[in-house]
DRENVEX-966176 format. One record per residue (C-alpha): x negated, y negated, z negated; residue number from 1; residue in three letters. Coordinates in steps of 0.2 Angstrom, whole numbers, plus 2048, in hexadecimal, padded with zeros to 3 digits. Layout:
N
+-----+-----+-----+-----+------+
:   u :   v :   w : seq : type :
+-----+-----+-----+-----+------+
:   X :   Y :   Z : NUM :  ALA :
...
+-----+-----+-----+-----+------+
END
This chain:
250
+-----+-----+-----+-----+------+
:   u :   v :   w : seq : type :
+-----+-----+-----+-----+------+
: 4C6 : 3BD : 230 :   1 :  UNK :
: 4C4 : 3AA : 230 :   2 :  UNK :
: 4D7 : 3A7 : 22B :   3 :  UNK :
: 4D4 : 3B5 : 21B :   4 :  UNK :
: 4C3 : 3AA : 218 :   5 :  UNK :
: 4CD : 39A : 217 :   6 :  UNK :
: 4D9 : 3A1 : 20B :   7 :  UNK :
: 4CE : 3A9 : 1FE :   8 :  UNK :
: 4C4 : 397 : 1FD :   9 :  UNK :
: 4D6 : 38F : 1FB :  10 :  UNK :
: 4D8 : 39B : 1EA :  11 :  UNK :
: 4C7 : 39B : 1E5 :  12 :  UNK :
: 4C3 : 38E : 1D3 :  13 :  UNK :
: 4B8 : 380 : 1D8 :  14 :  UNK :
: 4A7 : 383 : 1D0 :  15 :  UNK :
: 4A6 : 379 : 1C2 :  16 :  UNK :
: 49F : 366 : 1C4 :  17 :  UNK :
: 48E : 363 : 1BA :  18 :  UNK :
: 490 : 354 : 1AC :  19 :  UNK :
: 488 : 345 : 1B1 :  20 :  UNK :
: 47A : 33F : 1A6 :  21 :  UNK :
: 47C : 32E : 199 :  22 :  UNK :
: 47F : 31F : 1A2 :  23 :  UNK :
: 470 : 315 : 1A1 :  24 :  UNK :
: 472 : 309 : 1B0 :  25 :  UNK :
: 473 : 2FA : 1A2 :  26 :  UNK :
: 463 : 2FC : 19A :  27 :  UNK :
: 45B : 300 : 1AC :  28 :  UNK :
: 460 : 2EF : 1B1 :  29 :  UNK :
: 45A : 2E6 : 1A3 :  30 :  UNK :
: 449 : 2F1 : 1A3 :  31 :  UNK :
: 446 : 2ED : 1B7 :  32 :  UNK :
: 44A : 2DA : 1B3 :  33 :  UNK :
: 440 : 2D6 : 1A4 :  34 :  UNK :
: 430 : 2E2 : 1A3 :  35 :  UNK :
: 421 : 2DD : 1AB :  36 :  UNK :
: 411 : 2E4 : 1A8 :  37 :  UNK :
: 419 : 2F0 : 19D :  38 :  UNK :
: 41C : 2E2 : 191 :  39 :  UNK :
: 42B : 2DA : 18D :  40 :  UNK :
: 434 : 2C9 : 193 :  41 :  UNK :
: 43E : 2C7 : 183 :  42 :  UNK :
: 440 : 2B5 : 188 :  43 :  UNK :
: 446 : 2B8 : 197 :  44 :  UNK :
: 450 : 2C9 : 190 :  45 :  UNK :
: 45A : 2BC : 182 :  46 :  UNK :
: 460 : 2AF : 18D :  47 :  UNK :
: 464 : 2BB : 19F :  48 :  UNK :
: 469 : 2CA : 196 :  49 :  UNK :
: 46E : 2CC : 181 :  50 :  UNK :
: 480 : 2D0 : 188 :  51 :  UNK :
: 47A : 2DE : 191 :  52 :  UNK :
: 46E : 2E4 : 185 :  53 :  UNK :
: 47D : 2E3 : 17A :  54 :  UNK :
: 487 : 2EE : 183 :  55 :  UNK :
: 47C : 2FB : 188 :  56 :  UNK :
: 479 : 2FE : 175 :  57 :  UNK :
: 489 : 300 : 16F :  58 :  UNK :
: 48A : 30B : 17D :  59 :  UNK :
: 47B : 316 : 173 :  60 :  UNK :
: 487 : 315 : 165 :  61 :  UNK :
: 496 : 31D : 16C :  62 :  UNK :
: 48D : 32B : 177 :  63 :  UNK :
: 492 : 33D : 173 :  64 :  UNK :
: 487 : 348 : 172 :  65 :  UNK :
: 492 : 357 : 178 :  66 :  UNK :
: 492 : 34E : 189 :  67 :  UNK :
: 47E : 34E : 18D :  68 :  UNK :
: 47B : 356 : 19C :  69 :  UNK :
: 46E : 361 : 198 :  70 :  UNK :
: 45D : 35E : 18D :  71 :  UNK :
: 455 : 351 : 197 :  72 :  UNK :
: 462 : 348 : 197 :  73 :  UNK :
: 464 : 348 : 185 :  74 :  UNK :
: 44F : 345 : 183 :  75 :  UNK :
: 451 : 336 : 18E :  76 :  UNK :
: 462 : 32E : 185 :  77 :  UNK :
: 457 : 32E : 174 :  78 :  UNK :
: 446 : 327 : 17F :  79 :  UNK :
: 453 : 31A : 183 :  80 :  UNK :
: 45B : 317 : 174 :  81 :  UNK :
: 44B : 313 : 16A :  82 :  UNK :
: 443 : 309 : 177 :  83 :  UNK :
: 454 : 2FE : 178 :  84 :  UNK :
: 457 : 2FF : 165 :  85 :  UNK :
: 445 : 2F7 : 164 :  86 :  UNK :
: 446 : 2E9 : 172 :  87 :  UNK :
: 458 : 2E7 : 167 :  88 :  UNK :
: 44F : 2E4 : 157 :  89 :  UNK :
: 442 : 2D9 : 160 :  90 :  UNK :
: 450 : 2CE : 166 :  91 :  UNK :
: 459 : 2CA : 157 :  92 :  UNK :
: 44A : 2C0 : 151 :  93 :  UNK :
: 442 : 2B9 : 161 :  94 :  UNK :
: 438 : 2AD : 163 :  95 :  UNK :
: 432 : 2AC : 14F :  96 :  UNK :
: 42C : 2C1 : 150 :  97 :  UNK :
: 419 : 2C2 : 151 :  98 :  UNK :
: 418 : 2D3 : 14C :  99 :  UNK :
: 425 : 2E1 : 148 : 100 :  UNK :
: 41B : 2E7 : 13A : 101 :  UNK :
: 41F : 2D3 : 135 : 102 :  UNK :
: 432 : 2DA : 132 : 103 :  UNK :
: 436 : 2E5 : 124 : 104 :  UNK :
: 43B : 2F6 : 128 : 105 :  UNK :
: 43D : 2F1 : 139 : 106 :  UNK :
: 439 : 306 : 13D : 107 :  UNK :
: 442 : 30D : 12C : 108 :  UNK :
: 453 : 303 : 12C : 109 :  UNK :
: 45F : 30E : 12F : 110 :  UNK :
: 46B : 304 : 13A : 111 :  UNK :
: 46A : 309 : 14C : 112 :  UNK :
: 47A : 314 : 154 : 113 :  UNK :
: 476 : 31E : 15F : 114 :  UNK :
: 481 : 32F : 163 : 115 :  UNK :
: 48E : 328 : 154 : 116 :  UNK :
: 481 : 32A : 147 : 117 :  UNK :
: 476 : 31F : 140 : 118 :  UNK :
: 464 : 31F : 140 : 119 :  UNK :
: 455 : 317 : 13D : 120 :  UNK :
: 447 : 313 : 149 : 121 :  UNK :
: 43A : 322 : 13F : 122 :  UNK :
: 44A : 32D : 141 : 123 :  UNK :
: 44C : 32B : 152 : 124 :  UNK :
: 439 : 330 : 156 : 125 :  UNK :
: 433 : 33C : 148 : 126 :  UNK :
: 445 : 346 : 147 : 127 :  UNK :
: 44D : 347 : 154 : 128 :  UNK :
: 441 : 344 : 164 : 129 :  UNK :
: 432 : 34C : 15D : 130 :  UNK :
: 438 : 35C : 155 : 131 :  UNK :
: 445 : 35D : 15F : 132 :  UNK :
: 43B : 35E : 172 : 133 :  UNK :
: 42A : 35F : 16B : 134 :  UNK :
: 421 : 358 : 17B : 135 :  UNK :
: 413 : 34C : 176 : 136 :  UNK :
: 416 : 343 : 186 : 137 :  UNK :
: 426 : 33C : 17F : 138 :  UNK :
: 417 : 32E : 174 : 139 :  UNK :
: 413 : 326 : 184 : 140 :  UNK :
: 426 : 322 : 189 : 141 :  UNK :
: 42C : 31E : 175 : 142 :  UNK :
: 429 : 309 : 175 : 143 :  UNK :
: 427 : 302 : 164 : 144 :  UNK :
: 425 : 2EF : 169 : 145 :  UNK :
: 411 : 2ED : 165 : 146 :  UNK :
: 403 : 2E8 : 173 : 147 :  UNK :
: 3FB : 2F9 : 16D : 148 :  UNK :
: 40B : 304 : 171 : 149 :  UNK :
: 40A : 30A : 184 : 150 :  UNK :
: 412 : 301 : 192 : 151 :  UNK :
: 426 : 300 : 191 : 152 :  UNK :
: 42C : 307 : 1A2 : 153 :  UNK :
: 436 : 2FB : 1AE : 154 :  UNK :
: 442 : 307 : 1AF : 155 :  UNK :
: 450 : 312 : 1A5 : 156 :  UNK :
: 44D : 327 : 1A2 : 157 :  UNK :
: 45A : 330 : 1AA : 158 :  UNK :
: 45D : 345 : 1AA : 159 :  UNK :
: 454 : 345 : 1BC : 160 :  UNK :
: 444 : 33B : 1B7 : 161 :  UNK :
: 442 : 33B : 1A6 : 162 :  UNK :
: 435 : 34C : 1AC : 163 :  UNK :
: 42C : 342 : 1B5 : 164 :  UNK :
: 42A : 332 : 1AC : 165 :  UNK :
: 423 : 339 : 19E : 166 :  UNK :
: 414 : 341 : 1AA : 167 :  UNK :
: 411 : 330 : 1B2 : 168 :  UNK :
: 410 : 328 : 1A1 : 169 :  UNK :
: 403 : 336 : 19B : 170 :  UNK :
: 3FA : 332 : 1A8 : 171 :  UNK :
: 3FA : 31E : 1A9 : 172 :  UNK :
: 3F7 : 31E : 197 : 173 :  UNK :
: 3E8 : 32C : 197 : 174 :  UNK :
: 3E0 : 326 : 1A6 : 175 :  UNK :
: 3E1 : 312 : 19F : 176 :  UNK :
: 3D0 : 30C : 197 : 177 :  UNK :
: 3DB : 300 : 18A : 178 :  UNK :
: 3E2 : 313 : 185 : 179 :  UNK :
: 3D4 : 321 : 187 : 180 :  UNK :
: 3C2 : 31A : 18B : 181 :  UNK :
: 3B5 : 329 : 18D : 182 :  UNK :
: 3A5 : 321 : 189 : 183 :  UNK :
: 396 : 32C : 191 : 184 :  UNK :
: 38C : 322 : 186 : 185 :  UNK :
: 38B : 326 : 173 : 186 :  UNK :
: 39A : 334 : 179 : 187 :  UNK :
: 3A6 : 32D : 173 : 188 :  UNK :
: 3BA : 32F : 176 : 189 :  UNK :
: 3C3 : 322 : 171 : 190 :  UNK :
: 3D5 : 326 : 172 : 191 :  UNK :
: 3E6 : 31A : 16C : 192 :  UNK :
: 3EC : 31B : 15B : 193 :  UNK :
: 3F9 : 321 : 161 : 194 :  UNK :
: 3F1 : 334 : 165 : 195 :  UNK :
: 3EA : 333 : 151 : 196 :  UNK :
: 3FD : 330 : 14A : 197 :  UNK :
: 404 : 33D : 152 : 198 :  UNK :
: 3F6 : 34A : 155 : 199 :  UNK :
: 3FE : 357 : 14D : 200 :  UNK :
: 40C : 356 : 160 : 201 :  UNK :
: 3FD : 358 : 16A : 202 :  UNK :
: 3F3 : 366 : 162 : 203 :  UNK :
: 403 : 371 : 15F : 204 :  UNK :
: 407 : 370 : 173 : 205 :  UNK :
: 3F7 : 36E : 17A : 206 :  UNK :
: 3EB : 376 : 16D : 207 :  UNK :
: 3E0 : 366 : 16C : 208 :  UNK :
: 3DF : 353 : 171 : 209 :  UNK :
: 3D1 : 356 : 180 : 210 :  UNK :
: 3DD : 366 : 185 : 211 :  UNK :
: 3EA : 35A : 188 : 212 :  UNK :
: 3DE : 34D : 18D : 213 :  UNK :
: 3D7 : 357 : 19C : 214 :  UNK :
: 3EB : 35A : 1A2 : 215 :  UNK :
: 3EA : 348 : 1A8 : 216 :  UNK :
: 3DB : 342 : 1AA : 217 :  UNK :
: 3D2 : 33E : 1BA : 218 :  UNK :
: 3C1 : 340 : 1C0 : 219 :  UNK :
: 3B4 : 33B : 1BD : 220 :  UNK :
: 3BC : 33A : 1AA : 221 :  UNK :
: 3C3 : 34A : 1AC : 222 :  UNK :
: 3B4 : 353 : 1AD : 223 :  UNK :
: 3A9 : 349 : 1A1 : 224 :  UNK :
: 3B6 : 34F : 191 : 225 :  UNK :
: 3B7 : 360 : 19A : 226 :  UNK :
: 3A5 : 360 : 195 : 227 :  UNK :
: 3A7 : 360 : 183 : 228 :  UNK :
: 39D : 356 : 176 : 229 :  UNK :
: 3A6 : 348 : 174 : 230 :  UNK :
: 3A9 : 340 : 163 : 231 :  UNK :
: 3BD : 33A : 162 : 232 :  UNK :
: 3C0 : 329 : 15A : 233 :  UNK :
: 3D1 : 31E : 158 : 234 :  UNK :
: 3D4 : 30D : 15D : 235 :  UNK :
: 3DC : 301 : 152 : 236 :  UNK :
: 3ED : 2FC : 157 : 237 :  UNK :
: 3F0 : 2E9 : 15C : 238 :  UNK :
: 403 : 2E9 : 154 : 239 :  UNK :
: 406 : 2D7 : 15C : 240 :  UNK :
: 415 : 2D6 : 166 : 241 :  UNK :
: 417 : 2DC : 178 : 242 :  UNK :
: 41E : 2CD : 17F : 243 :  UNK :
: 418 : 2CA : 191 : 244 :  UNK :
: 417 : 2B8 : 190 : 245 :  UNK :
: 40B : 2B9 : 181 : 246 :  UNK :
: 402 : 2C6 : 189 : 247 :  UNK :
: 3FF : 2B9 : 198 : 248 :  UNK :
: 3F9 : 2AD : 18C : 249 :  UNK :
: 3ED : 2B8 : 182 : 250 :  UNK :
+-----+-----+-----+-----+------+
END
């Protein structure tokens, strides 16, 4: 028995390895060394690290799609992407960027590769990661430079976290006063203009903004918009760069 046992596992096929998902050790190196705060050392970042910036997005460019291992992985290669494509653009004109909204077409220029095609910035977000996955979570990962947009992760999306990452920035960025204050007083929601742009993501998977609102929240907040009344209002959006030193300064 344990010799015919022995024989049958010799002839039997190997079960077939599982692909490894897109190498983003690079960009997790760069993220854990220059992000504090959620802002970025683009100081820091151009002197320590351009080359390796460098490298890891002409790794973007020459990924194949075929060899994603699976949809997360593929969600968190185009998180990635557009949060390196970004710091990317930011570099190239550091120190004398205020703003990205001070660089023309800084979002529409269609001159980032990524999976041997290029893509602008716009194209990257609103057609291929937002029809595409259609989770409204994905707005609280996506990084576009500005001291409005939600605090930039110390740390690269993989396949095996990306699920995760974007619950625990739901929930930082829902349960942060700079984000969603709930005002008792005059009810009052005040949410980021983040949630108004892209409304549409949310009511389609969640059926309103307090539905998805109340997925996050924690008490007492949680039950105050559970009670209903509340009048919704948008904050304006402060588009000043995310730079962590200016941020200690301000």
């Amino acid at each position: 028995m344990i010799l015919g046992a022995a024989v049958a596992l010799a002839g039997s096929t190997p079960a077939p390895q599982s692909r490894p998902g897109f190498d983003h050790t690079r960009f997790a190196q760069i993220l854990r060394k220059n992000v504090k705060g959620g802002k970025v050392d683009y100081r820091g970042l151009k002197t320590r690290q351009a080359d390796l910036l460098d490298r890891y997005v002409k790794s973007l460019a020459a990924a194949d799609p075929r060899r994603f291992a699976g949809k997360d992985d593929e969600l968190a290669f185009w998180i990635n992407a557009y949060n390196a494509f970004v710091i990317a653009g930011v570099l190239e004109r550091y120190p004398g960027i205020e703003s990205v909204m001070d660089v023309p077409d800084f979002f529409k220029a269609k001159r980032w590769k990524a999976a041997g095609q290029l893509h602008s910035l716009d194209e990257i977000e609103n057609e291929i990661i937002r029809p595409r996955f259609k989770d409204p979570r994905v707005h609280f990962v996506l990084v576009c430079a500005a001291q409005s947009c939600p605090p930039l992760l110390p740390r690269a999306l993989t396949a095996g976290t990306v699920q995760a990452e974007l619950d625990g920035a739901a929930r930082t960025v829902v349960n942060s006063p700079r984000y969603v204050s709930v005002e008792v007083e005059g009810k009052r929601l005040r949410l980021t203009r983040i949630m108004s742009w892209c409304q549409q993501d949310f009511v389609e998977k969640y059926g309103s903004l307090e539905a998805f609102l109340l997925r996050y929240l924690k008490e007492p907040k949680r039950a105050r918009v559970a009670a209903g009344g509340y009048r919704i209002e948008f904050t304006d959006y402060d588009w000043a760069l995310n730079d962590s030193r200016r941020s200690a300064a301000r």
